[in-house]
Each structure stands twice: as structure tokens, then as C-alpha cells.
C-alpha positions in Angstrom: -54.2 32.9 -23.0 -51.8 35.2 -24.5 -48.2 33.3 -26.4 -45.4 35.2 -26.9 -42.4 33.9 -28.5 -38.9 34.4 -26.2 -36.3 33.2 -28.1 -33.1 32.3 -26.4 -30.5 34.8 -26.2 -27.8 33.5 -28.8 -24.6 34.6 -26.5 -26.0 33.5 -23.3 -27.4 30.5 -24.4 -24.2 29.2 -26.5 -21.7 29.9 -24.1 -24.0 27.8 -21.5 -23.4 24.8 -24.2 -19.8 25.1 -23.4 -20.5 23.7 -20.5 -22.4 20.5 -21.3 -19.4 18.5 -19.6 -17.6 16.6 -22.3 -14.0 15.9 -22.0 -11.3 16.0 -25.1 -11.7 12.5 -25.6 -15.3 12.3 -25.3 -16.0 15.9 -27.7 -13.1 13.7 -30.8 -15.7 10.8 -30.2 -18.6 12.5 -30.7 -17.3 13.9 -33.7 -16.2 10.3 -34.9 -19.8 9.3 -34.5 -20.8 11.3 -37.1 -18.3 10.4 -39.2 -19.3 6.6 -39.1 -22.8 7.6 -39.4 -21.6 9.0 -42.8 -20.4 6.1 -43.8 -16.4 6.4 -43.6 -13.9 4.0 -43.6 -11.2 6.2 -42.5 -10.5 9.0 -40.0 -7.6 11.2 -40.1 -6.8 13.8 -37.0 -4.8 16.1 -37.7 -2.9 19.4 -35.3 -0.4 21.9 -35.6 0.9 24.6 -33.7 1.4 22.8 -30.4 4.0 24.3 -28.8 2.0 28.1 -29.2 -1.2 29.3 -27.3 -3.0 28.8 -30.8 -3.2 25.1 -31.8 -5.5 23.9 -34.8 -6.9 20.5 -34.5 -8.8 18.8 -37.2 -10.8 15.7 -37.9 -11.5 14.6 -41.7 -13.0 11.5 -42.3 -14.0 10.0 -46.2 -17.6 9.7 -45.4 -20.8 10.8 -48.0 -20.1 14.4 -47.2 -22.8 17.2 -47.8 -23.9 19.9 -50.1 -24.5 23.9 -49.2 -28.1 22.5 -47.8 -27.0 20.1 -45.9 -24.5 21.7 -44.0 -26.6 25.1 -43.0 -28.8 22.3 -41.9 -26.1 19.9 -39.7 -24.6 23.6 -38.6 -28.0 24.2 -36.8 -28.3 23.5 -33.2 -30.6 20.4 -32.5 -30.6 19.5 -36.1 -32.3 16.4 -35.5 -35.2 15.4 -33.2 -33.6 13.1 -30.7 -37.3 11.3 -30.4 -37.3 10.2 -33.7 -36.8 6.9 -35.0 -33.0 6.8 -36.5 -31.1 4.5 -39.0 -30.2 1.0 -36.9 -26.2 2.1 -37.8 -26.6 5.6 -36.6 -24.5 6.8 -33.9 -26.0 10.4 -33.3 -28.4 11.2 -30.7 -29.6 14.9 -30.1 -28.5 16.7 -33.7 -25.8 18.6 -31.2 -23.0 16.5 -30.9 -21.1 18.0 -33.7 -21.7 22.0 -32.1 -21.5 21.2 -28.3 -18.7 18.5 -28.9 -16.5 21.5 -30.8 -17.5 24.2 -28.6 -16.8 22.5 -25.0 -13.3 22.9 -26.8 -12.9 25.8 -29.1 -14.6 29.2 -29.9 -14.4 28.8 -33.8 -15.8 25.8 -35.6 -15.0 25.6 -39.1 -16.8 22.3 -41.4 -15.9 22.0 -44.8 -17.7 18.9 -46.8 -17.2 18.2 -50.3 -19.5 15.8 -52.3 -17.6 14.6 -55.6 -15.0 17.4 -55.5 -17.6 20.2 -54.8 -16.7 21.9 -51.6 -19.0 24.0 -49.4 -17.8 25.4 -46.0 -19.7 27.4 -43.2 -17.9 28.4 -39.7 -19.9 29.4 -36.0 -17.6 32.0 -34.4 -18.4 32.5 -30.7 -17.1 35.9 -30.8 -18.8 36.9 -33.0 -22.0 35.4 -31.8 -21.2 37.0 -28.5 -19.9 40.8 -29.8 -23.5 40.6 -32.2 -25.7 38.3 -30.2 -26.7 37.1 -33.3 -27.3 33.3 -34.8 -24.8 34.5 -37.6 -23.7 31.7 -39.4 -20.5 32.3 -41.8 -21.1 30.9 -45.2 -17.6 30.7 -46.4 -16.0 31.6 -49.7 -14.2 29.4 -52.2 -10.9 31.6 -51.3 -11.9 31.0 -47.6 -12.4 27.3 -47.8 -8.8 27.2 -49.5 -7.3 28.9 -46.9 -9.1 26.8 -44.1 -6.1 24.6 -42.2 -6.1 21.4 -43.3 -8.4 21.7 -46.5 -5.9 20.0 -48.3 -6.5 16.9 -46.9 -9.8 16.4 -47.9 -10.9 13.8 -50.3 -13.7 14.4 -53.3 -16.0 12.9 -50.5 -15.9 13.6 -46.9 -16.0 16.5 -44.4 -13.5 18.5 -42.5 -14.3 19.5 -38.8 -11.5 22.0 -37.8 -11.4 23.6 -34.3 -9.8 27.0 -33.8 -9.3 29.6 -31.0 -8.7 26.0 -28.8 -9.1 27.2 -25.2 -10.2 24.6 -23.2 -8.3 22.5 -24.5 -5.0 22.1 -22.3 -3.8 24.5 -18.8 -2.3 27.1 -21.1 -0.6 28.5 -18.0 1.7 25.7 -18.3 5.1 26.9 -19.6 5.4 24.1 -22.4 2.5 24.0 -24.2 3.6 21.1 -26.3 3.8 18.6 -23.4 0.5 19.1 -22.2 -0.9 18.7 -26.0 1.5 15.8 -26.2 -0.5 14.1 -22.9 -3.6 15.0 -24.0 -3.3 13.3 -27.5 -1.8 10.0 -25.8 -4.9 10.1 -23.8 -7.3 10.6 -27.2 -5.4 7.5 -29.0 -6.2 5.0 -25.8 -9.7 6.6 -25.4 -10.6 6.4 -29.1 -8.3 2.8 -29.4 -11.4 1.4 -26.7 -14.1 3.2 -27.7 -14.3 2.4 -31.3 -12.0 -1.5 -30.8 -14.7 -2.9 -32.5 -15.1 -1.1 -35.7 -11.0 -0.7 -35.6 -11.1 -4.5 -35.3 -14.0 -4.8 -38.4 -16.1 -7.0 -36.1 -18.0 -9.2 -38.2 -21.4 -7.3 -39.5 -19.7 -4.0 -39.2 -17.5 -1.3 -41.8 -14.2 -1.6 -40.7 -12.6 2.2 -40.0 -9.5 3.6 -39.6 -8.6 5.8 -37.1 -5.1 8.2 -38.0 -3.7 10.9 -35.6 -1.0 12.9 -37.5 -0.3 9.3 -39.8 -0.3 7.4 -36.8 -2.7 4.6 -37.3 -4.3 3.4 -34.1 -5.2 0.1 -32.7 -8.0 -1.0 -31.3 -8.0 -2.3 -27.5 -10.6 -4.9 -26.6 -11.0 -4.9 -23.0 -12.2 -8.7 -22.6 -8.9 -9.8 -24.0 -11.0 -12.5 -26.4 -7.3 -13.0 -28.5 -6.3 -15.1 -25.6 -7.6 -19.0 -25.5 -7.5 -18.4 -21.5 -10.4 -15.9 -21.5 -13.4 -17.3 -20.5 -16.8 -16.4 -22.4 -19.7 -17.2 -20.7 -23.0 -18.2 -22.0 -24.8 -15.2 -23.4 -28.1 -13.9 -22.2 -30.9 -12.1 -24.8 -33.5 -9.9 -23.3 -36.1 -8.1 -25.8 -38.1 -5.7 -25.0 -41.1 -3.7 -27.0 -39.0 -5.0 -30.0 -35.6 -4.1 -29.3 -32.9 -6.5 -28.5 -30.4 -6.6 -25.9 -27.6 -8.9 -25.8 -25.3 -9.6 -22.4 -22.0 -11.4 -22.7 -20.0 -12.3 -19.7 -16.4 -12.3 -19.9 -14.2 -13.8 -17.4 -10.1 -12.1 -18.0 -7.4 -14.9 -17.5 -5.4 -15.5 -14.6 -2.1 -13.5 -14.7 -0.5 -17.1 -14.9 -2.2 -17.2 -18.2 -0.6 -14.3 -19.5 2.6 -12.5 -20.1 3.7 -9.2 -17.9 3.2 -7.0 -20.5 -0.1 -8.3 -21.2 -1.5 -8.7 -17.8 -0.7 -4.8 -17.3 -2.4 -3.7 -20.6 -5.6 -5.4 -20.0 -5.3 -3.9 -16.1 -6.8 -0.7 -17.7 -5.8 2.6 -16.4 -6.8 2.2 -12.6 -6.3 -1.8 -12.6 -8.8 -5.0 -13.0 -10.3 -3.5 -9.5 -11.4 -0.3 -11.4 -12.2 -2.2 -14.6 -14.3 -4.8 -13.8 -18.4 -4.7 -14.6 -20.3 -3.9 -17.4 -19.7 -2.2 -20.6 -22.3 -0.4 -22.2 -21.9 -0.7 -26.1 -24.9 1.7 -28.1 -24.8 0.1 -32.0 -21.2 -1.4 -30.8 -19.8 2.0 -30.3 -18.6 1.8 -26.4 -21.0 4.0 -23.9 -20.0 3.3 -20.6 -17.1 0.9 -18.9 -16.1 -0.7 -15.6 -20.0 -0.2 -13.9 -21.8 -2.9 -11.9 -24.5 0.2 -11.8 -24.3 -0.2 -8.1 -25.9 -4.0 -8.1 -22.9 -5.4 -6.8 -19.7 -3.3 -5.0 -16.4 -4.1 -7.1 -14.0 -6.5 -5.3 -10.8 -8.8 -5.4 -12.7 -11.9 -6.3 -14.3 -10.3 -9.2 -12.1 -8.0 -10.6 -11.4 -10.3 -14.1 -15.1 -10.4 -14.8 -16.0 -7.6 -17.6 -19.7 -7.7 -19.1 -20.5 -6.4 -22.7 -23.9 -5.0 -22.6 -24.8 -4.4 -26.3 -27.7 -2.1 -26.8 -29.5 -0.8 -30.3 -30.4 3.2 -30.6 -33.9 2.7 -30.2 -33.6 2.3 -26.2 -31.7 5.6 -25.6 -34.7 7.1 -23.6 -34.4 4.1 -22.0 -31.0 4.1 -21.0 -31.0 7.3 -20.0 -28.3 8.1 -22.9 -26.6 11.3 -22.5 -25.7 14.1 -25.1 -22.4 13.2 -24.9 -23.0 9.5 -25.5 -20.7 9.0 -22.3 -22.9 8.0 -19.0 -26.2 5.1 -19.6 -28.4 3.5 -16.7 -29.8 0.7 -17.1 -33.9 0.5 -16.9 -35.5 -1.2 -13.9 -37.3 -3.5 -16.3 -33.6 -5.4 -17.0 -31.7 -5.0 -13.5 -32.8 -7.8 -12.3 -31.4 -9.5 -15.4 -28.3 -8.2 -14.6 -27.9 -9.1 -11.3 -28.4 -12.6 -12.6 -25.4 -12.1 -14.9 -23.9 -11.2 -12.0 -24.9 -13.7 -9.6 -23.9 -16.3 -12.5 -20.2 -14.6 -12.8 -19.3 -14.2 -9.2 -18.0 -18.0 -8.9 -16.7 -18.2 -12.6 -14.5 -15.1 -11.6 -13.6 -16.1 -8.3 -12.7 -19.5 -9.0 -10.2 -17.8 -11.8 -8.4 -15.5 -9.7 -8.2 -18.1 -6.4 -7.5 -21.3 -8.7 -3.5 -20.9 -8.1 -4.4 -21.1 -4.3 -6.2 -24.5 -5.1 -2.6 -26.5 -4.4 -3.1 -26.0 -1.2 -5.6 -28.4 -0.3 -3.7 -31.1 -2.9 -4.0 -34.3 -0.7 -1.4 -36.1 -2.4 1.0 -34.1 -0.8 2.0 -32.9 2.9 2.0 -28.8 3.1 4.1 -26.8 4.9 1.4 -24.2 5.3 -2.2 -25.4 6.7 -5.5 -24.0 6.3 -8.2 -23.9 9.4 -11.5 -22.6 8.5 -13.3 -21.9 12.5 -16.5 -20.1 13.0 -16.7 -18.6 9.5 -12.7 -17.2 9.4 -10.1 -18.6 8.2 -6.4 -18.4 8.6 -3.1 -20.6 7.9 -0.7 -22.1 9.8 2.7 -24.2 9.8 1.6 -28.0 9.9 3.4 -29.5 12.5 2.5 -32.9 11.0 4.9 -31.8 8.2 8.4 -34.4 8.4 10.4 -31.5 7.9 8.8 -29.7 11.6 7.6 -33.3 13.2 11.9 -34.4 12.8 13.0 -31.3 14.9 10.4 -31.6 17.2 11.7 -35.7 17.9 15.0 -34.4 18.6 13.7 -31.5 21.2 13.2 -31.5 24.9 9.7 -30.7 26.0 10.7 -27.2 27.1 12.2 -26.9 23.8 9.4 -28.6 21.7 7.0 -26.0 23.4 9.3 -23.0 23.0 9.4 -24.5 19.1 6.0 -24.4 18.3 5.0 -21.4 20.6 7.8 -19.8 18.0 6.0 -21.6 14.8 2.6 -20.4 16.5 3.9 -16.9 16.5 5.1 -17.1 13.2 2.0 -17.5 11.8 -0.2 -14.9 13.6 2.3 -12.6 12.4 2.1 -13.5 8.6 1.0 -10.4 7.0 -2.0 -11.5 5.5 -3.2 -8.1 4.4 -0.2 -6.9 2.8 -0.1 -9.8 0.7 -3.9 -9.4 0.0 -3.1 -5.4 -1.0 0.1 -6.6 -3.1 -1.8 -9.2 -4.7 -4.8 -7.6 -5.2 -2.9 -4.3 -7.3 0.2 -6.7 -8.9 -0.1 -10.3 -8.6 2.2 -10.4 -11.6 4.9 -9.2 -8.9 4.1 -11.2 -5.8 6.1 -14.5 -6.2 7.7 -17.3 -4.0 11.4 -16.5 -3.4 13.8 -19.0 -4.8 14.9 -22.5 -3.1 18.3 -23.0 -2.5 18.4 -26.4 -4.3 21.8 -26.9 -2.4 20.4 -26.7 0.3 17.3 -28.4 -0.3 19.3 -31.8 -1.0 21.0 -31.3 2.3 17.9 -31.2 4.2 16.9 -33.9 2.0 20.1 -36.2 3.2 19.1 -35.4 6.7 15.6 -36.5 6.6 16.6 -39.5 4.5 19.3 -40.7 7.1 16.6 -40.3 9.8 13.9 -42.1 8.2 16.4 -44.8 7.4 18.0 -45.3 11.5 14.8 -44.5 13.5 12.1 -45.5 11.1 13.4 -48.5 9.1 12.8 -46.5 5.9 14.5 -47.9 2.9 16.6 -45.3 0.9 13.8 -46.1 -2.1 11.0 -46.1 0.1 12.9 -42.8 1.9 13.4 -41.1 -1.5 9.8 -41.7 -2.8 8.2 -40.3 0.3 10.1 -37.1 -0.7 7.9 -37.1 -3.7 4.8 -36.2 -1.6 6.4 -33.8 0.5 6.5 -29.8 -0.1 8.5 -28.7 -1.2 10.9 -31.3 -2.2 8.2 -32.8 -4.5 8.6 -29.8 -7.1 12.2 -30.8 -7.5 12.1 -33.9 -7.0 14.2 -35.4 -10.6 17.0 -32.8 -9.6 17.0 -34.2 -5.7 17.0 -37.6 -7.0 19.9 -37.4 -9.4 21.5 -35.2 -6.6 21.4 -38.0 -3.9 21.8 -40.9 -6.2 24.9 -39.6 -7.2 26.0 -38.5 -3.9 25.4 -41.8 -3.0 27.7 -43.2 -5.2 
């Protein structure tokens, strides 16, 4: 057998890295990986020339930093073996976030790192990689480090990743370049705010970082809401396998009666709780994946408040299928069916959450207006004609009219439209209310139904006025009716 060594060819093969598939956000939290990996506590972004087809973006963090050695060696593509056994805190997985991340973006990738004030600085240039089809990697220059943008930012200890010739960055056929940049940094503070919430947060057992873009501190977003006494945390479940632990915690989001507007819509996520609900996938409590049910259960109304954290170590990326970008996981068949007993064990904790205001309606200790029939595995609502308010005006009717009455209330509700209110409530239930009573004209109808009760059924006015107490909806007034027709009645 004859071996003969075929290198790849250095243009070709790093312009096909462009390609890998990250996204802006993704790429800045890839580089943010490393930067926690190094040990830093805080993270400054910085950019400048927005509003021209040239922009310079940069990410400096206060981490160990590296010597000359070091950063030939981190500058290398697949500078560490993604096989081998890394630190429990490391983020990294393939040795190529750092390149691929900055290239999917820019064609010049400049890293300056300083270790106690000593500064060493190399730069890949895809132009020039591409005009010599060369691995020539730019060792830069005291003078060159100086003029690097943004090397005045960095501390004695801590590294400087700083993107130039940005073209895939933003549509730079758009006429105003600094509006798209603008959009595209509002989308990197909410992607970074949820992807890193926990270390932003300094969960117990982790550094606390801090994450700056231009000054602008950010602030971590935890999707299961746990600030709020109304969310539900469910008993978690621990599943270890060949020596790694995996830990499952159901959440269950409160009810929108449980929170304010403003609130409610924050936690919706973009998309809403219907695109948000499921699992979230969190490698060494850094966030991998959200909203998922990995296709063991199909995403609907009655569960859309359950969110799952998933929290997985770095030794069971093979396992998880976890991509270079550190954006897309599957869980292993050895653990699915675990999960669809988290599942299973959420549906009715969920369910029960979001249909608990609809609970009322089967209160005994008071008549509806509205009732529900359940036939043949349906159900559907109707007005109770037992109700005083409907059984008075039928007493006064003909039969022709009592017929022509509740053919009319019959009507009335097969034309309810049940799936409007299911689409409105299912997007904004925040927005869906009851409109208002005209108390007014609530203590009229009251009067009548009291003076009935009183001539044709030997009522009392007490006995009249406490049967109003279990009668919708003159019960949820009831202290104002009282005062209303105790007074009248003076």
C-alpha cells in the first residue's frame, strides 16, 4: 500500500469553514465560551463604524490570556482534540470555535492576549490566505498590536478578539447601514442575556460574569421565570450514565393571572409560550438548545407554560450529538424514554395551570349562566335555562314565545365562536377579558327578580337578597347590590 499525504488546499478549505452555519449571535457566543473557559469575569463588546460598509467589532474579556506560544497554538485550526477528556468548566468543544465562529462573519481575525502587561498578537487574513493559498499566519508587531482597534481596552490579563473586513455580517445593500447593525446588536444582547442567564445571574457553584456591549451591561433572562413564587418547580429527576450525571428539572410558568402584562410578554419569548415550551438543553450551564420536546410530544395550548432544564456535563457531547457551534443537541436513545416520563409527568401540572381560571365554571355553590355538556367525548357550552335570570322570562312567555326564546338561546350558543376565543387565548390571554357589567343595570335586574321572587314565590326580601349571592353574576357584586337595594329600599 502506497500513502501519500494530500493536504487540504488552504483557500478552498477555509472559505468552506465560512459556511459551517453559525448565526451572529451564535459565532459572539462561541467566542464567549472561550472567554469563560479562561477564566473571566467580565466581557466587554465593543464596535465602531456602523453606519459605513467597514464596521470593527470586538470582544475582550479579563480572562488568563496567553503568551506568543499559546496563541500560534489557539490560532491553529482544530487546536484541540474534541475526543479528549476536557476540564469539567470547559466550554469548548472542537479547538475551532474561535476560527469558524470569526470567519462565518469576517475575512480578517485579529487576537491580541496579554499575560501581566506582555502583549502578543497574531491575525489570519482570508485574502491573503486566498491570493497565496498559504497557512500564513501574521505574527504581529508591537507597532501593529498598538494600532489594532480596540487594544486600548485590554487589561494586563485577558485577550482581544477583533473582527475586520465584516461581510456577513448585516444586508450591506441596505441603504442605512446603522439600522441593520443597530437590529442585529438588539438581537445579540437578548441571545447572549439567555444564553449565559445563568452565569450573568452567578448561580450558586458558578463565576459570576459580566457581559458589556459598548458599556451597556446586560441582564440575564431566565426563561423558567423562578423570581416569581407562582412558578411551579417540579420534582427533579437524575439519570447517570457510564459516570456522567444528568439532571432534569421541570418547570411549570405561571398563569397570566399570576403575573403582570409586562411580565407575561417577556417570559412569552420571541414566538410566544406555544414556541417556547419544552426542553432546554444546558452543556456545563451554558444554554445549548431551547423550546424542543425533541419530537416526543407535539407542542400545544395545554402545555405551552411547561419549560424543562436539561443540564448536561461536557463529557456526553458525543452523546448528545453536540455541534461545532454548540447550538443544535439530540438526546441519546438510552434517556428518551426518561424524558417522555418528564413529559408524561408535566402534561397535567401544565394543563391544570393554564385551564385553572376555567375551574369556576363547575363551582356548585353557584348557578351559571353558561353550562358545560360533555356527550360522546366533545364538549360544548350552553345558556342554562335553569338559570333565574332565563327561567323568569320564560314564566312570563307564551309557548310560542318560550320556544322562539330558547330556539334563540339555542342559536346563540352554536354560534359562540369557540375557536376564535381558543386562537385569541391561546396567542394573548393577557388580552382576552370579560367586558364590564353595568352595575346600574345589574341592580335593576336585581329589583326585578327580587319583586318576582317576592309576589309569585313567597320569597322574603332577605331570603330574595341572599339567593342573589349564589347567582352569576350578581354574586361577584353582591356588597355593592346589597347596599344598592337596601338603600333603595329605604
Amino acid at each position: 500500500m502506497v500513502v501519500e499525504r494530500t493536504d487540504p488546499n488552504p483557500s478552498a478549505f477555509i472559505y468552506s469553514l465560512r459556511s459551517v452555519g453559525y448565526s451572529f449571535e451564535t459565532a459572539v457566543a462561541d467566542i464567549i465560551d472561550n472567554s469563560i473557559s479562561a477564566g473571566a469575569t467580565k466581557i466587554k463588546i465593543f464596535f465602531q463604524n456602523t453606519d459605513t460598509a467597514n464596521p470593527v467589532f470586538a470582544i475582550i474579556d479579563n480572562g488568563t490570556g496567553m503568551d506568543s506560544k499559546q496563541l500560534k497554538e489557539a490560532m491553529r485550526l482544530g487546536s484541540t482534540n474534541p475526543l479528549e477528556q476536557r476540564n469539567a468548566t470547559d466550554l469548548g468543544r472542537f479547538g475551532l470555535g474561535m476560527k469558524t465562529a470569526s470567519f462565518s462573519i469576517c475575512k480578517r481575525l485579529t487576537v491580541i492576549s496579554s499575560v501581566k502587561d506582555q502583549k502578543s498578537g497574531a491575525c489570519w487574513d482570508l485574502d491573503e490566505i486566498a491570493t497565496n493559498n498559504s497557512w500564513d499566519l501574521d505574527i504581529l508587531s508591537k507597532t501593529q498590536i498598538k494600532e489594532t482597534p480596540f487594544e486600548e481596552f485590554l487589561p494586563k490579563d485577558g485577550t482581544a478578539i477583533v473582527w475586520e473586513k465584516i461581510d456577513r455580517l448585516i444586508d450591506f445593500s441596505a441603504k442605512d447601514f446603522a439600522k441593520e447593525f443597530n437590529v442585529a446588536i438588539s438581537s445579540l444582547e437578548k441571545h447572549l442575556s439567555i444564553t449565559f442567564h445563568r452565569y450573568i445571574a452567578g448561580e450558586p457553584g458558578l463565576k459570576k460574569i459580566s457581559i458589556f456591549i459598548n458599556e451597556h451591561q446586560i441582564e440575564a433572562f431566565d426563561p423558567f421565570n423562578t423570581k416569581n413564587p407562582a412558578t411551579q418547580i417540579l420534582e427533579t429527576d437524575e439519570i447517570n450514565i457510564d459516570g456522567s450525571k444528568i439532571v432534569i428539572t421541570p418547570y411549570i410558568l405561571p398563569h397570566h393571572s399570576k403575573t403582570q402584562t409586562d411580565e407575561y410578554e417577556r417570559y412569552a419569548g420571541e414566538g410566544g409560550y406555544l414556541a417556547n415550551q419544552g426542553f432546554y438543553v444546558y452543556r456545563n450551564k451554558r444554554l445549548i438548545v431551547k423550546g424542543s420536546w425533541f419530537r416526543l410530544a407535539a407542542p400545544g395550548n395545554l402545555t405551552k407554560l411547561a419549560r424543562v432544564r436539561i443540564d448536561i456535563p461536557n463529557t456526553m457531547d458525543e452523546a448528545w450529538n453536540i455541534d461545532v457551534k454548540k447550538s443544535t443537541a439530540t438526546p441519546p436513545i438510552i434517556i428518551r424514554d426518561r424524558l417522555k416520563s418528564t413529559i408524561e409527568k408535566i402534561m397535567g401540572k401544565s394543563a391544570r395551570t393554564y385551564t385553572a381560571r376555567g375551574a369556576r365554571l363547575h363551582d356548585s355553590s353557584a348557578v351559571q349562566m353558561w353550562e358545560q355538556v360533555i356527550a360522546e367525548g366533545k364538549v360544548s357550552y350552553k345558556i342554562n335555562p335553569s338559570h333565574p335570570l332565563v327561567s323568569s322570562i320564560m314564566e312570563k312567555l307564551d309557548p310560542a314565545g318560550e320556544a322562539a326564546f330558547c330556539a334563540l338561546l339555542d342559536m346563540i350558543a352554536k354560534c359562540f365562536p369557540t375557536e376564535l376565543l381558543f386562537s385569541d387565548y391561546g396567542t394573548k390571554p393577557q388580552d382576552v377579558v370579560q367586558n364590564d357589567i353595568d352595575l346600574d343595570a345589574l341592580v335593576e335586574v336585581a329589583k326585578l327578580m327580587i319583586a318576582d321572587w317576592i309576589k309569585n314565590g313567597g320569597m322574603s326580601r332577605t331570603d330574595a337578597l341572599r339567593a342573589l349571592e349564589h347567582i352569576v353574576p350578581f354574586n361577584k357584586h353582591i356588597s355593592y347590590l346589597t347596599e344598592r337595594l337596601t338603600n333603595d329600599n329605604k
